[in-house]
PDB file of N, H, CA, C and O in Angstrom:
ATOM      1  N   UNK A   1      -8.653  -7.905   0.302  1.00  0.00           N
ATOM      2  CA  UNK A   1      -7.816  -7.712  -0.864  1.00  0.00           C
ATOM      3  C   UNK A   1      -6.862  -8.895  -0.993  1.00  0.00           C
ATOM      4  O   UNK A   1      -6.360  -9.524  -0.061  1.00  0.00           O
ATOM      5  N   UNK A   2      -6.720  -9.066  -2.114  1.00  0.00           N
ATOM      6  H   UNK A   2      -7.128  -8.556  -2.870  1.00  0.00           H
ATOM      7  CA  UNK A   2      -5.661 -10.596  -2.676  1.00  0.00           C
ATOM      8  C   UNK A   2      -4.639 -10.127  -2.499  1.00  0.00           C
ATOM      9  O   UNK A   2      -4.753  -8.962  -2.879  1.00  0.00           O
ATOM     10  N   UNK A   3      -3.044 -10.394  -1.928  1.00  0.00           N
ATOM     11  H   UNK A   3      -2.952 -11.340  -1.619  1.00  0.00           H
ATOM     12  CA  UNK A   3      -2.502  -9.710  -2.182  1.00  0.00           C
ATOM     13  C   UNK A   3      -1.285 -10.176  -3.492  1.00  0.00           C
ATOM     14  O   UNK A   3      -0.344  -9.578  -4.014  1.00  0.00           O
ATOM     15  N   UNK A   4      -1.965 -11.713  -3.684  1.00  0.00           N
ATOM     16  H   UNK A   4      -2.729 -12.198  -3.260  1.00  0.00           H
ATOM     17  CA  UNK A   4      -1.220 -12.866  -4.502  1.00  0.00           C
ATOM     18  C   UNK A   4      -1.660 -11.831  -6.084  1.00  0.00           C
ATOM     19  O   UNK A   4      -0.842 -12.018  -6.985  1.00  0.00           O
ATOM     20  N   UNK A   5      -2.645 -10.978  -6.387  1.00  0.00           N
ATOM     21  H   UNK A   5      -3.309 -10.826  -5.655  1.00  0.00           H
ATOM     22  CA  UNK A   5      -3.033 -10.181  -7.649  1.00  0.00           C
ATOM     23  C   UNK A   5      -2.175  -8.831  -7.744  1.00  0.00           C
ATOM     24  O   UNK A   5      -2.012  -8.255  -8.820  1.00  0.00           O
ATOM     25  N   UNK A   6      -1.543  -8.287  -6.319  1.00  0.00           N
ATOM     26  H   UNK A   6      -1.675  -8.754  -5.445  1.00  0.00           H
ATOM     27  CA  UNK A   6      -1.276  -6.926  -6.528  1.00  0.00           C
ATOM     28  C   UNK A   6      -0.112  -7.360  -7.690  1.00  0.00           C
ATOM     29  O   UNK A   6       0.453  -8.420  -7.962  1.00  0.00           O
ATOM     30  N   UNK A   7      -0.037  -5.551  -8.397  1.00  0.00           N
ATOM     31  H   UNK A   7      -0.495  -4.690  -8.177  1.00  0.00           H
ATOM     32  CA  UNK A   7       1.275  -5.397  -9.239  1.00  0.00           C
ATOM     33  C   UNK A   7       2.368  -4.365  -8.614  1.00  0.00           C
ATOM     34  O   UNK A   7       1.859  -3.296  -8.277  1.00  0.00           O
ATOM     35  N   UNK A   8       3.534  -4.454  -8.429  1.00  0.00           N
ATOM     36  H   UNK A   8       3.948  -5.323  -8.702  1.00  0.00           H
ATOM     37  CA  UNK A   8       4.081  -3.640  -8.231  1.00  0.00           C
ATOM     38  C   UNK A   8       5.738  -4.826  -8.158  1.00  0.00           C
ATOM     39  O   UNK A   8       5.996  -5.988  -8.473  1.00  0.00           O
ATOM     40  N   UNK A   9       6.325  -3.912  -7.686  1.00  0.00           N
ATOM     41  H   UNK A   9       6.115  -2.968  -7.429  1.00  0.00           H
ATOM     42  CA  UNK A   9       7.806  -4.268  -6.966  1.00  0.00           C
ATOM     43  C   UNK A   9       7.704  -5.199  -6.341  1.00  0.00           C
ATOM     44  O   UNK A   9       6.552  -5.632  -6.326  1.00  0.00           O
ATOM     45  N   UNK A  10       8.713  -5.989  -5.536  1.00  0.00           N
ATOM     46  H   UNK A  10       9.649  -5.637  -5.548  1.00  0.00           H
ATOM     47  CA  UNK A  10       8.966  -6.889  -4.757  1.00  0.00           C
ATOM     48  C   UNK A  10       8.465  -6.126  -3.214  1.00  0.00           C
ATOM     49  O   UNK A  10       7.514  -6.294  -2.450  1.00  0.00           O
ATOM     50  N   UNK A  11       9.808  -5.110  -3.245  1.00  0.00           N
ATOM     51  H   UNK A  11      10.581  -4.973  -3.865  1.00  0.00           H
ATOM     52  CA  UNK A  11       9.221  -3.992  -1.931  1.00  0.00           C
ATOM     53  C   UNK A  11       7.778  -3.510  -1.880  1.00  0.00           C
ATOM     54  O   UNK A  11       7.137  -3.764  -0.860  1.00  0.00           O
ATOM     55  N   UNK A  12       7.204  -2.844  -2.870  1.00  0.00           N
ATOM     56  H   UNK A  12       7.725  -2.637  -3.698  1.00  0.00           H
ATOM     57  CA  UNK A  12       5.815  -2.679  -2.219  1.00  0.00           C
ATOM     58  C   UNK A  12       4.838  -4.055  -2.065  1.00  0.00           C
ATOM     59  O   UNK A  12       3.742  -3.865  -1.539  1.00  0.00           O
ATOM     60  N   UNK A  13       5.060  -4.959  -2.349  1.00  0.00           N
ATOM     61  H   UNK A  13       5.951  -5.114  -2.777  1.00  0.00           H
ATOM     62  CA  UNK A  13       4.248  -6.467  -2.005  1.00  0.00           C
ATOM     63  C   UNK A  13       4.323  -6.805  -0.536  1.00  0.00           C
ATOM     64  O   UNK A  13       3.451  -7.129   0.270  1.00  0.00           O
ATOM     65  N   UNK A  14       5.981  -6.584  -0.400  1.00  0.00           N
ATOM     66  H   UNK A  14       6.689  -6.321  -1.054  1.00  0.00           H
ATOM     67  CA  UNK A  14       6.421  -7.079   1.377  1.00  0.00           C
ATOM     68  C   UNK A  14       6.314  -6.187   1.770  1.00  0.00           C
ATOM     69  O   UNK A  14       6.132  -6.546   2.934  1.00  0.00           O
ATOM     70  N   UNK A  15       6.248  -4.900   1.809  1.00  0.00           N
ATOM     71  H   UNK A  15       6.396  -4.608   0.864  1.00  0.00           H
ATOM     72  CA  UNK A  15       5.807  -3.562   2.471  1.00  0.00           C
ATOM     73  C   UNK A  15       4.277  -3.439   2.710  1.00  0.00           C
ATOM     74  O   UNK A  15       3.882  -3.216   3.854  1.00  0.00           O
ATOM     75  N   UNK A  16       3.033  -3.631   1.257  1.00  0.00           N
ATOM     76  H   UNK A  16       3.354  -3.812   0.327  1.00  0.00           H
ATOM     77  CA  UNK A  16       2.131  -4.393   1.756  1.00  0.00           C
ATOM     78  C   UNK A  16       1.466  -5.099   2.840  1.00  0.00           C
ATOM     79  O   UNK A  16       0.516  -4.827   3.573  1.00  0.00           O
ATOM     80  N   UNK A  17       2.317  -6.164   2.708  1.00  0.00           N
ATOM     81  H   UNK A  17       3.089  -6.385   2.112  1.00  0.00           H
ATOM     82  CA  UNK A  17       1.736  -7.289   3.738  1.00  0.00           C
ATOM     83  C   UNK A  17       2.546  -7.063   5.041  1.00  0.00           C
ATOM     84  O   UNK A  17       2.587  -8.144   5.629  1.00  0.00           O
ATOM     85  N   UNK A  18       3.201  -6.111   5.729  1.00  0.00           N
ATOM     86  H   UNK A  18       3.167  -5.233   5.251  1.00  0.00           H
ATOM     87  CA  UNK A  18       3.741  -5.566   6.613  1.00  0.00           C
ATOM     88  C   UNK A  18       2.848  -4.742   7.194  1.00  0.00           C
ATOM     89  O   UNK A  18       2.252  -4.827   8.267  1.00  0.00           O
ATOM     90  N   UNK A  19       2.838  -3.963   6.372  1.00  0.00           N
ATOM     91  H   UNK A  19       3.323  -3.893   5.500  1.00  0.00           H
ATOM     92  CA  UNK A  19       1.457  -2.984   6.747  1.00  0.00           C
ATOM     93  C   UNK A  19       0.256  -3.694   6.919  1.00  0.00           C
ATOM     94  O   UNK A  19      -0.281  -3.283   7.948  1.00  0.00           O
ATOM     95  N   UNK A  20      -0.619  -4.854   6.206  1.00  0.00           N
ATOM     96  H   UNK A  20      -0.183  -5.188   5.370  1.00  0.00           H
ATOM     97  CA  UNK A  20      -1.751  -5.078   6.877  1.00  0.00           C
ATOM     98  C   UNK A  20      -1.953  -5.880   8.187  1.00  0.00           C
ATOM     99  O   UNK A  20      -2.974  -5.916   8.874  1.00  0.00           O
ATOM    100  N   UNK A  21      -1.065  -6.361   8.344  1.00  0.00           N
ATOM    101  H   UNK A  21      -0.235  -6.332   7.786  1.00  0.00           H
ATOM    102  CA  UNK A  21      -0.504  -6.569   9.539  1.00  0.00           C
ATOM    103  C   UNK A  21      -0.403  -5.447  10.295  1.00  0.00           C
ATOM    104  O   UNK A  21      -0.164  -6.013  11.362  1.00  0.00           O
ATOM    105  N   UNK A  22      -0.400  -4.431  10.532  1.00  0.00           N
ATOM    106  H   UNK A  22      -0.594  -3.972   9.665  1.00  0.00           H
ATOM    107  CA  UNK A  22      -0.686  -3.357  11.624  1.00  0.00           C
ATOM    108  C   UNK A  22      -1.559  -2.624  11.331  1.00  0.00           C
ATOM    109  O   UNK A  22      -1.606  -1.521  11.876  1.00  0.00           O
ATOM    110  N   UNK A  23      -2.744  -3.090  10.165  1.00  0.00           N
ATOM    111  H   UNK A  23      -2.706  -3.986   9.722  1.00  0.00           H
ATOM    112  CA  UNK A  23      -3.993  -2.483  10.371  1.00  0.00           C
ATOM    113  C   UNK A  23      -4.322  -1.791   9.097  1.00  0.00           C
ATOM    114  O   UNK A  23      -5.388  -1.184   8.998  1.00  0.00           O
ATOM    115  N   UNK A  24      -3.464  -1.847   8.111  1.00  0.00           N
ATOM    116  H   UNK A  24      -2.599  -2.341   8.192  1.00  0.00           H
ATOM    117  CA  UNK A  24      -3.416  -0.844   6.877  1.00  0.00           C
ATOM    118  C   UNK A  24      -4.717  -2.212   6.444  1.00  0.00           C
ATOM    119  O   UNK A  24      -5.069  -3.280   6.944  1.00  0.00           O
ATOM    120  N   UNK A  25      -5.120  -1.310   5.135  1.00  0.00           N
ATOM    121  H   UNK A  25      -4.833  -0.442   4.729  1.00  0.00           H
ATOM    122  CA  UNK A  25      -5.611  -1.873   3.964  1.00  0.00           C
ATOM    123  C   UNK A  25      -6.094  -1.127   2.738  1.00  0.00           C
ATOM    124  O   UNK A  25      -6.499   0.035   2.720  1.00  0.00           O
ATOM    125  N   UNK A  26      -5.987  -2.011   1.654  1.00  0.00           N
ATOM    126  H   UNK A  26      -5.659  -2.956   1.669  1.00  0.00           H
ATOM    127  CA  UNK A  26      -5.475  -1.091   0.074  1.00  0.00           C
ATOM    128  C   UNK A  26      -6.388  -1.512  -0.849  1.00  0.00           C
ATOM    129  O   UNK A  26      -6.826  -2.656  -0.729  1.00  0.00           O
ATOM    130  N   UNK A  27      -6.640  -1.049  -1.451  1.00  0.00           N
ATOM    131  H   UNK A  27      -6.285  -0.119  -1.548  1.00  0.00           H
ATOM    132  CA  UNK A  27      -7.998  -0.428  -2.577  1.00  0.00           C
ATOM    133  C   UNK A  27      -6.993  -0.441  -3.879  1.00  0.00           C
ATOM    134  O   UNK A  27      -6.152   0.418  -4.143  1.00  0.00           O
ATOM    135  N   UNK A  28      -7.296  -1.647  -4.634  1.00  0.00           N
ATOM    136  H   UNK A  28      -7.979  -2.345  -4.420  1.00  0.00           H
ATOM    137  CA  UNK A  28      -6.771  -1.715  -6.148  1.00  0.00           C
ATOM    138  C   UNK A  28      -7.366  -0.994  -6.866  1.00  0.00           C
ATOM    139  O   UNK A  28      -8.075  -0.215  -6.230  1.00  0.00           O
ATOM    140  N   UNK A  29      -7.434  -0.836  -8.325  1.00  0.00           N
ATOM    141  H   UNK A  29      -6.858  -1.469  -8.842  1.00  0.00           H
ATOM    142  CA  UNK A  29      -7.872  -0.327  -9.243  1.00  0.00           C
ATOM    143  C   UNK A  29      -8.376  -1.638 -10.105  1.00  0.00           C
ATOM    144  O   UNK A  29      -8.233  -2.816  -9.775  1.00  0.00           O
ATOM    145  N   UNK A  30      -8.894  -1.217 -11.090  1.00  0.00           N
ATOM    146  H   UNK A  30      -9.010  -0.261 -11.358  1.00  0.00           H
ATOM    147  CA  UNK A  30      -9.504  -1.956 -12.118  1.00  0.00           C
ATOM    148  C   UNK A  30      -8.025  -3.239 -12.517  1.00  0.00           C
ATOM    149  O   UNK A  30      -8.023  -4.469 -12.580  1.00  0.00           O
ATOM    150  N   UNK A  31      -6.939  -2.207 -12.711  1.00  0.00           N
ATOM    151  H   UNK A  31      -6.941  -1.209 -12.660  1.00  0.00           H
ATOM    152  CA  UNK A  31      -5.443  -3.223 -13.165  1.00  0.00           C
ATOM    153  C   UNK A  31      -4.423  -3.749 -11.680  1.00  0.00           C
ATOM    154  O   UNK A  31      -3.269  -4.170 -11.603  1.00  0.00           O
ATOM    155  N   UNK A  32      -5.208  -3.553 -10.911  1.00  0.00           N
ATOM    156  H   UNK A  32      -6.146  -3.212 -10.973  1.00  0.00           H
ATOM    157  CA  UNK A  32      -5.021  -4.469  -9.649  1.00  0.00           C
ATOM    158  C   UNK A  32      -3.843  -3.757  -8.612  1.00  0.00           C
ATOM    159  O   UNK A  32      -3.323  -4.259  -7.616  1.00  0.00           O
ATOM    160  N   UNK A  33      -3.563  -2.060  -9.374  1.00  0.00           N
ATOM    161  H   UNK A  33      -3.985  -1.653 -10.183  1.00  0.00           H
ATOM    162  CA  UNK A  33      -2.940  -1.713  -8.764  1.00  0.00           C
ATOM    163  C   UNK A  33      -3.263  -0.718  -7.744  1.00  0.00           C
ATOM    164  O   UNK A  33      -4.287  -0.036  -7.789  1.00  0.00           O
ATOM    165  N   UNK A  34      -2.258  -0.628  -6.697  1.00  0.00           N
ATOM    166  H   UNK A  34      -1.426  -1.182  -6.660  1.00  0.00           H
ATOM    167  CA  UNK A  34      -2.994   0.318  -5.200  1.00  0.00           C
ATOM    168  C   UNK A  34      -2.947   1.464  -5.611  1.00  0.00           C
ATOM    169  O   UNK A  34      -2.053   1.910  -6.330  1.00  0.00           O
ATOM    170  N   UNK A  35      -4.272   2.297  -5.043  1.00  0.00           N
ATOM    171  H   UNK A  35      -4.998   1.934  -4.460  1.00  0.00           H
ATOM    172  CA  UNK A  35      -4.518   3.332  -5.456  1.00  0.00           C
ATOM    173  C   UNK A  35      -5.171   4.048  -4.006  1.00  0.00           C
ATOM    174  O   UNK A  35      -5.591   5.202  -4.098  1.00  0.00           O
ATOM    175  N   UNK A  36      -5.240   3.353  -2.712  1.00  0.00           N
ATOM    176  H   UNK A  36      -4.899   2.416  -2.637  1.00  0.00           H
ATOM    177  CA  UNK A  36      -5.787   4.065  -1.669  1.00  0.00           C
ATOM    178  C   UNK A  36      -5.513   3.056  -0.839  1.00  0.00           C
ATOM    179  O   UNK A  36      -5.880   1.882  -0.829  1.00  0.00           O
ATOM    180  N   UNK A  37      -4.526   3.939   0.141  1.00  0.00           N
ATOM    181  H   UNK A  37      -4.227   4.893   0.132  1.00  0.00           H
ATOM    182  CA  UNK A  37      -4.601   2.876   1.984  1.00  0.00           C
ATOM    183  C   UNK A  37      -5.277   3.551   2.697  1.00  0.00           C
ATOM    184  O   UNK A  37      -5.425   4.762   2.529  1.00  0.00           O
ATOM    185  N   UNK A  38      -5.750   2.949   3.525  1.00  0.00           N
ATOM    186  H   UNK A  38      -5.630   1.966   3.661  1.00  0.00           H
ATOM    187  CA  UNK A  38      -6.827   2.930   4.949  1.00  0.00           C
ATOM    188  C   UNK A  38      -5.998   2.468   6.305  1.00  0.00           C
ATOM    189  O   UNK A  38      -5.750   1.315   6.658  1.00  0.00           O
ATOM    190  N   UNK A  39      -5.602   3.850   7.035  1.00  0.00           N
ATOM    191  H   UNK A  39      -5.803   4.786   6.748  1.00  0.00           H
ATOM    192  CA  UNK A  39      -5.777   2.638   8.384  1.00  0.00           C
ATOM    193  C   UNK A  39      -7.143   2.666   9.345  1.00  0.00           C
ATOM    194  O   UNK A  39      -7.512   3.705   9.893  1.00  0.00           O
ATOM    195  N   UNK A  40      -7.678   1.702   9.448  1.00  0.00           N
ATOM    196  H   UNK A  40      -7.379   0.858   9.003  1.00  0.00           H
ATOM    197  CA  UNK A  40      -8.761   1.471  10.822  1.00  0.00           C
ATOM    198  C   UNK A  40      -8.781   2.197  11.808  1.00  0.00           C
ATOM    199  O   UNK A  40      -9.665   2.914  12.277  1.00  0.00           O
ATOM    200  N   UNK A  41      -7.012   1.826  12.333  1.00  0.00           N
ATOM    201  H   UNK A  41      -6.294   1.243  11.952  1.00  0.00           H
ATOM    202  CA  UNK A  41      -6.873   1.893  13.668  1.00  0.00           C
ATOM    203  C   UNK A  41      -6.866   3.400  13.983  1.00  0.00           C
ATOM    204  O   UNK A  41      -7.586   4.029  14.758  1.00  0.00           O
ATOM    205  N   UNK A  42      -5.824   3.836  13.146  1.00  0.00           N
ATOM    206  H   UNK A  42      -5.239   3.325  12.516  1.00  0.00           H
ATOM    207  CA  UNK A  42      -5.489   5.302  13.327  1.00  0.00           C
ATOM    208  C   UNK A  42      -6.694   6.462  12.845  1.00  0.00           C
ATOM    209  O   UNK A  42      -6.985   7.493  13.451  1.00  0.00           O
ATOM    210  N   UNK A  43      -7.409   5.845  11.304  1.00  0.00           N
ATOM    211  H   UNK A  43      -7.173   5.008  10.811  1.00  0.00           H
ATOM    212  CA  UNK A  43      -8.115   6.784  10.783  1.00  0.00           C
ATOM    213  C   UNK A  43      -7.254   7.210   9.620  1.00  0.00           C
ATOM    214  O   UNK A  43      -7.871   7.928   8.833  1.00  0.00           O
ATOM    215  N   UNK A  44      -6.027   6.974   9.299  1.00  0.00           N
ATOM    216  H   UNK A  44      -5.526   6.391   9.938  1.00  0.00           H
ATOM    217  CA  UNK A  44      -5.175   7.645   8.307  1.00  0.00           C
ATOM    218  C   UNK A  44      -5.589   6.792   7.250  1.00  0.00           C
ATOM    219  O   UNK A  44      -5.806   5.580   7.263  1.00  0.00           O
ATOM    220  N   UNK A  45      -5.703   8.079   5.833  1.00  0.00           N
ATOM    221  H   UNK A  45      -5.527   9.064   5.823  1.00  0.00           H
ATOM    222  CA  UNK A  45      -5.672   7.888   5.060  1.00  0.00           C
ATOM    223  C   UNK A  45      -5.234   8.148   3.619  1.00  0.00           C
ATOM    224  O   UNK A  45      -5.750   9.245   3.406  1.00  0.00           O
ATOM    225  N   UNK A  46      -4.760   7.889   2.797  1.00  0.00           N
ATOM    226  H   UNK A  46      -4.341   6.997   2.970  1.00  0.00           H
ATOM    227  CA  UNK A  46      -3.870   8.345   1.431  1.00  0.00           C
ATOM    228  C   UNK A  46      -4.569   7.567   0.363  1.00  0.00           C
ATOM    229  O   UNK A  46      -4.983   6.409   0.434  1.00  0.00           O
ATOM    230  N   UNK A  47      -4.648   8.694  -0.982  1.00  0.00           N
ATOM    231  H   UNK A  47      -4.312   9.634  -1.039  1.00  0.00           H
ATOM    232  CA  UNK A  47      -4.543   8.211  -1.788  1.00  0.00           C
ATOM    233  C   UNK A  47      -3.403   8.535  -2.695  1.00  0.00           C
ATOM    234  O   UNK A  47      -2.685   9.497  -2.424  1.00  0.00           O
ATOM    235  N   UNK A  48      -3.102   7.525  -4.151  1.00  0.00           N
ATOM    236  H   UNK A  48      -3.686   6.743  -4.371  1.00  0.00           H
ATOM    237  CA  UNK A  48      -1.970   7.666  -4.694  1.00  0.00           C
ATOM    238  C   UNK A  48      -2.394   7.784  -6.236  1.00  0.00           C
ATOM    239  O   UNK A  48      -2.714   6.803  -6.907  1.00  0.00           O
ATOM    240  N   UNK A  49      -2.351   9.357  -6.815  1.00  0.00           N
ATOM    241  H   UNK A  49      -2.091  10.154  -6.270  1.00  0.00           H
ATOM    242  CA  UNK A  49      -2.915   9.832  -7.927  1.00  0.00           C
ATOM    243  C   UNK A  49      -1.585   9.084  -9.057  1.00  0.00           C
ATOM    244  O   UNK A  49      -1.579   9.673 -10.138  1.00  0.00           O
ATOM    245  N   UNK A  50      -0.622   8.049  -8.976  1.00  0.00           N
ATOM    246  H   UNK A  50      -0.627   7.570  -8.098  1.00  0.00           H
ATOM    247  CA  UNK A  50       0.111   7.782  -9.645  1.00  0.00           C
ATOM    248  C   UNK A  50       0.647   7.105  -9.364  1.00  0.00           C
ATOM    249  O   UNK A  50       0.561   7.132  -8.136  1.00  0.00           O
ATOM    250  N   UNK A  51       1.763   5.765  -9.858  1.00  0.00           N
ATOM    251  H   UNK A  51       1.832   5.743 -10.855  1.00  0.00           H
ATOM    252  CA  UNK A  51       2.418   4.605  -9.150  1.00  0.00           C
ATOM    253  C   UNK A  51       3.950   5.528  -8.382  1.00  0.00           C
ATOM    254  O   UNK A  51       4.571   5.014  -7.452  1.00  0.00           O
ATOM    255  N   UNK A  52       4.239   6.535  -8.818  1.00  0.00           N
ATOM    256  H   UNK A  52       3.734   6.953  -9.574  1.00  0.00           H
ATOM    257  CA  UNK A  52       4.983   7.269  -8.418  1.00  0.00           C
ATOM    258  C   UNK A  52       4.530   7.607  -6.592  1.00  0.00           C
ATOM    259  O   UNK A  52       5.214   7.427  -5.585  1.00  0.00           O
ATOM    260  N   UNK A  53       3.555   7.980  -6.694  1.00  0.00           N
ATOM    261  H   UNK A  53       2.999   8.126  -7.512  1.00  0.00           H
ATOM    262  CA  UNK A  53       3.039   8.762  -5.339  1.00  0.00           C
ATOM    263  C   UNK A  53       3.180   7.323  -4.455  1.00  0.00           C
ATOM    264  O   UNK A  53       3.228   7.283  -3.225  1.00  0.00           O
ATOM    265  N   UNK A  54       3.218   6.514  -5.080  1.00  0.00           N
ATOM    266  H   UNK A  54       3.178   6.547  -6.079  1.00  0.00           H
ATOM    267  CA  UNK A  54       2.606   4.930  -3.936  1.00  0.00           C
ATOM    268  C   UNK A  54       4.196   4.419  -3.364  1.00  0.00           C
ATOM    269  O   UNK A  54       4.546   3.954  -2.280  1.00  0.00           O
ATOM    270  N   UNK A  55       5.084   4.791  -4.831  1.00  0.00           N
ATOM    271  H   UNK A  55       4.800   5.169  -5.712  1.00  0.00           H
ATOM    272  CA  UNK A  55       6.479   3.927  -4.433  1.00  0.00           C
ATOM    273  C   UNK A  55       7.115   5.036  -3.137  1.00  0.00           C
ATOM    274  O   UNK A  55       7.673   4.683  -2.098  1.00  0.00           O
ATOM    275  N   UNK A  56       6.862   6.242  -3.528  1.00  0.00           N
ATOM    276  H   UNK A  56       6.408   6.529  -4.371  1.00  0.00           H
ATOM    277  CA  UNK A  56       7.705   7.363  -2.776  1.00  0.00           C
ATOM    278  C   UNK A  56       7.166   6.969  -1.127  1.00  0.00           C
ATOM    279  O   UNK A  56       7.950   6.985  -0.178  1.00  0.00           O
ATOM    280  N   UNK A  57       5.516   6.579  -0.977  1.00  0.00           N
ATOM    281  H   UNK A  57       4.880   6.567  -1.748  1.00  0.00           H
ATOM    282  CA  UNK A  57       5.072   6.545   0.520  1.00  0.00           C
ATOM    283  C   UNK A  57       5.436   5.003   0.684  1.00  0.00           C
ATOM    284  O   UNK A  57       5.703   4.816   1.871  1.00  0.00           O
ATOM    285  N   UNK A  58       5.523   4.112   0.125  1.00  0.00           N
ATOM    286  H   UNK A  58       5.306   4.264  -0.840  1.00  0.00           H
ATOM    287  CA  UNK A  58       6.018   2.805   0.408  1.00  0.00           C
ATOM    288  C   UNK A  58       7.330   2.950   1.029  1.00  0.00           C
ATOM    289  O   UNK A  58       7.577   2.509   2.151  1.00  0.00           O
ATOM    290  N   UNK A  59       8.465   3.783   0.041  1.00  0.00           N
ATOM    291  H   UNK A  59       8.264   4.141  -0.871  1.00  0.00           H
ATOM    292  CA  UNK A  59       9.624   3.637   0.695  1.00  0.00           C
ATOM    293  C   UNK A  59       9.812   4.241   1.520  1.00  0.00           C
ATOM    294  O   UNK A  59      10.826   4.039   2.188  1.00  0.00           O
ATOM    295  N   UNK A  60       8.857   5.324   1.870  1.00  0.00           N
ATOM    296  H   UNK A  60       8.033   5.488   1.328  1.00  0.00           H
ATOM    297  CA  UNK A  60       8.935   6.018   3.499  1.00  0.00           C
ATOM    298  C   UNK A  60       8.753   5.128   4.645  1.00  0.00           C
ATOM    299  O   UNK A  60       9.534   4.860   5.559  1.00  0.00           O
ATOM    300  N   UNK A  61       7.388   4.663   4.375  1.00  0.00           N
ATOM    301  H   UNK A  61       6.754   4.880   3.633  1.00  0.00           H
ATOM    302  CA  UNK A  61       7.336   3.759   5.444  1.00  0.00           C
ATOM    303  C   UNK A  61       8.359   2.407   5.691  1.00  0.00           C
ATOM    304  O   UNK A  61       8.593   1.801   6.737  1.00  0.00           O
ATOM    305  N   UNK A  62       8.797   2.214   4.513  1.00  0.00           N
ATOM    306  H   UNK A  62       8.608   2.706   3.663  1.00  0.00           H
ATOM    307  CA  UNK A  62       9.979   1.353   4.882  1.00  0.00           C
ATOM    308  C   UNK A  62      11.146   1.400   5.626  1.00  0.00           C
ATOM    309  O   UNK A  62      11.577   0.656   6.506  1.00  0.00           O
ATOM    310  N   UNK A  63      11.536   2.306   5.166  1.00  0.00           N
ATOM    311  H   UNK A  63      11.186   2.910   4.451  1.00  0.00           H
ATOM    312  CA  UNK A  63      12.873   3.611   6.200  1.00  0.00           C
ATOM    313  C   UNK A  63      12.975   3.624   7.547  1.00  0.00           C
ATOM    314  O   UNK A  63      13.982   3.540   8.249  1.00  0.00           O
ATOM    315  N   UNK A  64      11.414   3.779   7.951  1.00  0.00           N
ATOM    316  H   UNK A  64      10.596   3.848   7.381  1.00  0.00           H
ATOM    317  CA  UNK A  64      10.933   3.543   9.489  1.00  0.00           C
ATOM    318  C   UNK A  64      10.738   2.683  10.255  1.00  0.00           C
ATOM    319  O   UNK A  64      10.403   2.690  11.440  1.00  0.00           O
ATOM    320  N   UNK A  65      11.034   1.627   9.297  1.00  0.00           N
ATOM    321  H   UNK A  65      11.306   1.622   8.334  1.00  0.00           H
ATOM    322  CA  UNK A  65      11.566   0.214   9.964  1.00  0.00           C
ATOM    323  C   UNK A  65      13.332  -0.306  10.732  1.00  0.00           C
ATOM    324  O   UNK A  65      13.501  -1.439  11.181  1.00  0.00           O
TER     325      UNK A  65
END
């Protein structure tokens, strides 16, 4: 995945590339926006039926930093 194409916030871009760095990876849509993370490592997985559902788990995982 490009991550120079995603759309979103500043935070979910660097939250992004934080996460694939420990194994995540994200499934755009047709308009380049995330719509499903994967982790490998763990097996976890989410999808995000709305840009709402994506910002709310972005800023979770941010928190936990």
């Amino acid at each position: 995945m490009n991550m120079e194409t995603i759309k979103g916030s500043s935070m979910i871009v660097k939250m992004a590339r934080t996460l694939m760095s420990e194994g995540w990876s994200f499934v755009p849509d047709e308009f380049d926006v995330i719509v499903k993370a994967e982790n490998k490592v763990t097996g976890e997985e989410i999808s995000f039926p709305s840009i709402g559902n994506l910002k709310k788990w972005m800023y979770e995982k941010a928190l936990s930093y």
